[in-house]
DSSP file (Angstrom, degrees, kcal/mol; ACC not computed):
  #  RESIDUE AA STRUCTURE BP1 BP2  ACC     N-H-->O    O-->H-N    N-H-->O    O-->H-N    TCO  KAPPA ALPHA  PHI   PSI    X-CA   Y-CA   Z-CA
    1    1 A X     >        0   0    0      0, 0.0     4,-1.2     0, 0.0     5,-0.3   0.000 360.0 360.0 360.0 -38.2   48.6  -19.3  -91.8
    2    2 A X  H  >  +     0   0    0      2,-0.2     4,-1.5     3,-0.2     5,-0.1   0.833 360.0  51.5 -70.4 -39.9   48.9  -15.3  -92.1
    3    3 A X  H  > S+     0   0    0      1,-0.2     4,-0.7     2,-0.2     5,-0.2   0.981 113.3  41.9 -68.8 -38.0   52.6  -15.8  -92.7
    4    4 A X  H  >>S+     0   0    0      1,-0.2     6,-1.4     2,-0.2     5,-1.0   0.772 115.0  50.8 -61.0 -20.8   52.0  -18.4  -95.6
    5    5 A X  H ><5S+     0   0    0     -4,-1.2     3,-3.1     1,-0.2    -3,-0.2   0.920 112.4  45.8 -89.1 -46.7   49.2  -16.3  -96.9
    6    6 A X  H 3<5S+     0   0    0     -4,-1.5    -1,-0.2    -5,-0.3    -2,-0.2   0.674 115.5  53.7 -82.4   1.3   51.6  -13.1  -96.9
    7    7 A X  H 3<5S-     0   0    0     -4,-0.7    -1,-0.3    -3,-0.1    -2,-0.2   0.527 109.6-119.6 -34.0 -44.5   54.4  -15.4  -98.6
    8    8 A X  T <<5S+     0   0    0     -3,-3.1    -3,-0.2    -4,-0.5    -2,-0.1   0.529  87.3 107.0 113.2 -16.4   52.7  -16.4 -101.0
    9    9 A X  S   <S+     0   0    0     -5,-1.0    -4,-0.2    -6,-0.2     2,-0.2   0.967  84.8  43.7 -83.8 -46.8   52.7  -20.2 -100.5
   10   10 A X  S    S-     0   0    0     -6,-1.4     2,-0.2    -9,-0.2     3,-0.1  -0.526  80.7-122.0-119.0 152.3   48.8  -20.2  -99.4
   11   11 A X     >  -     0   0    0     -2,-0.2     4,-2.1     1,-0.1    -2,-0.0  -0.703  32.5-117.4 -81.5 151.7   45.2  -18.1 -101.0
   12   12 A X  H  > S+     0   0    0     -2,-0.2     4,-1.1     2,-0.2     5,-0.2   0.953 126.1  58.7 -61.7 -48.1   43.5  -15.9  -98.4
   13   13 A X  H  > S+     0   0    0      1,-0.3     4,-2.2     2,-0.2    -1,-0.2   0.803 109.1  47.5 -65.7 -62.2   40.4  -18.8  -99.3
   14   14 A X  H  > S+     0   0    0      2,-0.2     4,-1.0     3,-0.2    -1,-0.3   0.775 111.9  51.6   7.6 -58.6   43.4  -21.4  -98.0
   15   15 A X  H >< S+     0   0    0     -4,-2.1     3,-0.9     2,-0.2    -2,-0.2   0.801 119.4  37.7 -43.8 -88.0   44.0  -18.8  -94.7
   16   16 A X  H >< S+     0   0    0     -4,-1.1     3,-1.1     1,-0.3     6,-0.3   0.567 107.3  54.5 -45.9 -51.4   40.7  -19.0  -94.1
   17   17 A X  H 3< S+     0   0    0     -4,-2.2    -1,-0.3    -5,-0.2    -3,-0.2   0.974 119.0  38.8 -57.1 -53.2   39.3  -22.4  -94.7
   18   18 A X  T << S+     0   0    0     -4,-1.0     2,-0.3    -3,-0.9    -1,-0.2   0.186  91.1 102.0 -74.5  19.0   41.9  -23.9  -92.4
   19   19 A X    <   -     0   0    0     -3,-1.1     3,-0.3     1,-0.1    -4,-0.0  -0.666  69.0-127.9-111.6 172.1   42.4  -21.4  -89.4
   20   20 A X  S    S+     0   0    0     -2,-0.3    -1,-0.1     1,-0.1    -4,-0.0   0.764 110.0  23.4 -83.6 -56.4   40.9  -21.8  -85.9
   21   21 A X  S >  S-     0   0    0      1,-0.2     3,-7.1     2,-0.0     4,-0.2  -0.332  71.0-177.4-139.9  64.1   39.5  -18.2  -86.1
   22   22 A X  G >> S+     0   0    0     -3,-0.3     4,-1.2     1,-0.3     3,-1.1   0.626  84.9  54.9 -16.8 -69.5   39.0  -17.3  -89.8
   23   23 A X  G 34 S+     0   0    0      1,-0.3    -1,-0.3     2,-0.2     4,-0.3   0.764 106.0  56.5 -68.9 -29.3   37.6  -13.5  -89.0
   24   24 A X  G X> S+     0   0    0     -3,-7.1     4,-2.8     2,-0.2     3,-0.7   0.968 114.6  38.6 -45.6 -51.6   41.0  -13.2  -87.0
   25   25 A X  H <> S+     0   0    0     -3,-1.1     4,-2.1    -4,-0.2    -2,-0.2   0.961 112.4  53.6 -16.6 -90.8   42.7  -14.1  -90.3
   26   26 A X  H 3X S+     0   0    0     -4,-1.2     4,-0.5     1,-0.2    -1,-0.2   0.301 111.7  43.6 -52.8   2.0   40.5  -12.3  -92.2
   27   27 A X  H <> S+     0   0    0     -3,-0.7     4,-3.7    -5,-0.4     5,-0.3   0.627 111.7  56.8-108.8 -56.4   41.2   -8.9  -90.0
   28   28 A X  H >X S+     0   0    0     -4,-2.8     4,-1.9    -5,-0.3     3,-1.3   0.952 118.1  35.5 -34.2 -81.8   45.2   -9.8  -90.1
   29   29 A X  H >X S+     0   0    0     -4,-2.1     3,-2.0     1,-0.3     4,-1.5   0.855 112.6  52.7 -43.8 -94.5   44.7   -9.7  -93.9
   30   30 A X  H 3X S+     0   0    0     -4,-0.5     4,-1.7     1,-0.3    -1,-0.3   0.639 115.9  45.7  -5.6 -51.1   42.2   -7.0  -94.1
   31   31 A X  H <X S+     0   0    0     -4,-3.7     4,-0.6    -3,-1.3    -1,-0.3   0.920 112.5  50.7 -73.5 -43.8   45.2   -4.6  -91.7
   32   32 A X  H << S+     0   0    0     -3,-2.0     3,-0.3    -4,-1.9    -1,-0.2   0.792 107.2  50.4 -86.0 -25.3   48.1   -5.7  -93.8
   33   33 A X  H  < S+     0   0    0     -4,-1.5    -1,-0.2    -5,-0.3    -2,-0.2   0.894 109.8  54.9 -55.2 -41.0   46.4   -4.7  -97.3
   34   34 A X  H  < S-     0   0    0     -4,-1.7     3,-0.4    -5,-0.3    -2,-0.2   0.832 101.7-159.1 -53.8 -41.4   45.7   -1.4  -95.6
   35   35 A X    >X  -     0   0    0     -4,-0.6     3,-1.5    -3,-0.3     4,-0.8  -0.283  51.9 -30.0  85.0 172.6   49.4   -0.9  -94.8
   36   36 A X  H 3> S+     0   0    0      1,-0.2     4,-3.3     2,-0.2     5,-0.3   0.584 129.0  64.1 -44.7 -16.6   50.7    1.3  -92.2
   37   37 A X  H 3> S+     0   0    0     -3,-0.4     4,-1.6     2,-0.2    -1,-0.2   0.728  98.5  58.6 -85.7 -12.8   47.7    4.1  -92.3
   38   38 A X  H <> S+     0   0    0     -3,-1.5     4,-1.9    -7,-0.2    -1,-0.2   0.978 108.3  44.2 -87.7 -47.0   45.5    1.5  -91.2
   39   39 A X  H  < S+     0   0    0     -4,-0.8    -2,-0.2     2,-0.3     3,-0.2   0.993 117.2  46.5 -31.1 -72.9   48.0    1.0  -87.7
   40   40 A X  H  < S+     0   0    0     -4,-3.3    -2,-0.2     1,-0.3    -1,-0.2   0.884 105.8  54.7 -77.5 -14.2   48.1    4.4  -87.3
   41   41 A X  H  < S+     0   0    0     -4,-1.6    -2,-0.3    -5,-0.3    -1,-0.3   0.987  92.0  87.0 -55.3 -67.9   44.3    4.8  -87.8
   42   42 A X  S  < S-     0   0    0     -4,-1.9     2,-0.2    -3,-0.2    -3,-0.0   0.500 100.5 -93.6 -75.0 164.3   43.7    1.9  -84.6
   43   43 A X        -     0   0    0      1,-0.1    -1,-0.1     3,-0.0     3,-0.1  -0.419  36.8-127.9 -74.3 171.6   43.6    3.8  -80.6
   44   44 A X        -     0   0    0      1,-0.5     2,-0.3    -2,-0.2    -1,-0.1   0.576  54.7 -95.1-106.3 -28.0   47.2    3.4  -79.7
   45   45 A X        -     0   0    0      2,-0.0    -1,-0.5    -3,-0.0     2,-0.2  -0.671  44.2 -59.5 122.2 176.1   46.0    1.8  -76.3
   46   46 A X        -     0   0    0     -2,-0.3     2,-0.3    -3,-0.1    -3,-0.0  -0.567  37.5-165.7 -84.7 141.5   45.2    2.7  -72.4
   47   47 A X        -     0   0    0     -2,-0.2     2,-0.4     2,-0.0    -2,-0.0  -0.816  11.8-128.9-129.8 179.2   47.2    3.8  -70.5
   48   48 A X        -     0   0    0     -2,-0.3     2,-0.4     2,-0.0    -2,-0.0  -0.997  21.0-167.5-139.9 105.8   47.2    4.1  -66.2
   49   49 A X        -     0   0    0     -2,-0.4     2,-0.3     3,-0.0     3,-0.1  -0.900  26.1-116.9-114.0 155.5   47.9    7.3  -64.2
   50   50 A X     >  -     0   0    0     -2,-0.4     4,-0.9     1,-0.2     6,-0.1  -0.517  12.5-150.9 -61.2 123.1   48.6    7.8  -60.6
   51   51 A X  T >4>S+     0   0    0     -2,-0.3     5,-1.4     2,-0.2     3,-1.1   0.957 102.9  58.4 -69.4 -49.4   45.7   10.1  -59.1
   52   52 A X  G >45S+     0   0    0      1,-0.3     3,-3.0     3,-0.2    -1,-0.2   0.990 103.2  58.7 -33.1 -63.8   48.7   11.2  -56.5
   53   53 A X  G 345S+     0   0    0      1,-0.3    -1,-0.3     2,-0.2    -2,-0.2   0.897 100.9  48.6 -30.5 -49.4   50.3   12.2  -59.6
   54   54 A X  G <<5S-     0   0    0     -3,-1.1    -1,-0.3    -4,-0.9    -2,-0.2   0.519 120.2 -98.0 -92.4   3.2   47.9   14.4  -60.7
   55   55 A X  T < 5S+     0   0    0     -3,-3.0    -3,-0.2    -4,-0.5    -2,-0.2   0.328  84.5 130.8 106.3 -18.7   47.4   16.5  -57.4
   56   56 A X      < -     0   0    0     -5,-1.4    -1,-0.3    -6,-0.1     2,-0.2  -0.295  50.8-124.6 -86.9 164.6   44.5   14.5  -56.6
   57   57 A X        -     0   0    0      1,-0.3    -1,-0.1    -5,-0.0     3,-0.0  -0.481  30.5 -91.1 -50.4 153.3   43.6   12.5  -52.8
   58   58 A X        -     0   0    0     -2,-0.2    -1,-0.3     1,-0.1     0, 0.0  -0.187  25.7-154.6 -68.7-178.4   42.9    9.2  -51.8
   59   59 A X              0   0    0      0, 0.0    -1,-0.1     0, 0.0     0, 0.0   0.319 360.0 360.0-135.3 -10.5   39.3    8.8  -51.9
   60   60 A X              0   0    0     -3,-0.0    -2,-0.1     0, 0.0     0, 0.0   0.534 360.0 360.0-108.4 360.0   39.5    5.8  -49.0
């Protein structure tokens, strides 16, 4: 539905009324009006480091 809406073929009211989980939709939309600042606004994600790695001991 987010590809029809960003086509052109559907209205966001169209997205919405027919999707599974409108406020996903409505976030999709919401991020891609924003553009890229709105991406590089978000956390970038988690990441996992080794405690060995860092000098540190096992703890067990």
């Amino acid at each position: 539905l987010f590809g029809l809406y960003q086509e052109g073929l559907i209205s966001e009211e169209e997205a919405l009324r027919n999707a599974d989980s409108a406020n996903n939709v409505r976030l999709k939309i919401k991020f891609a009006k924003e553009g890229d600042d709105a991406a590089d606004a978000r956390p970038a994600g988690l990441s996992l480091a080794s405690l060995e790695d860092e000098g540190v001991g096992s703890i067990f």
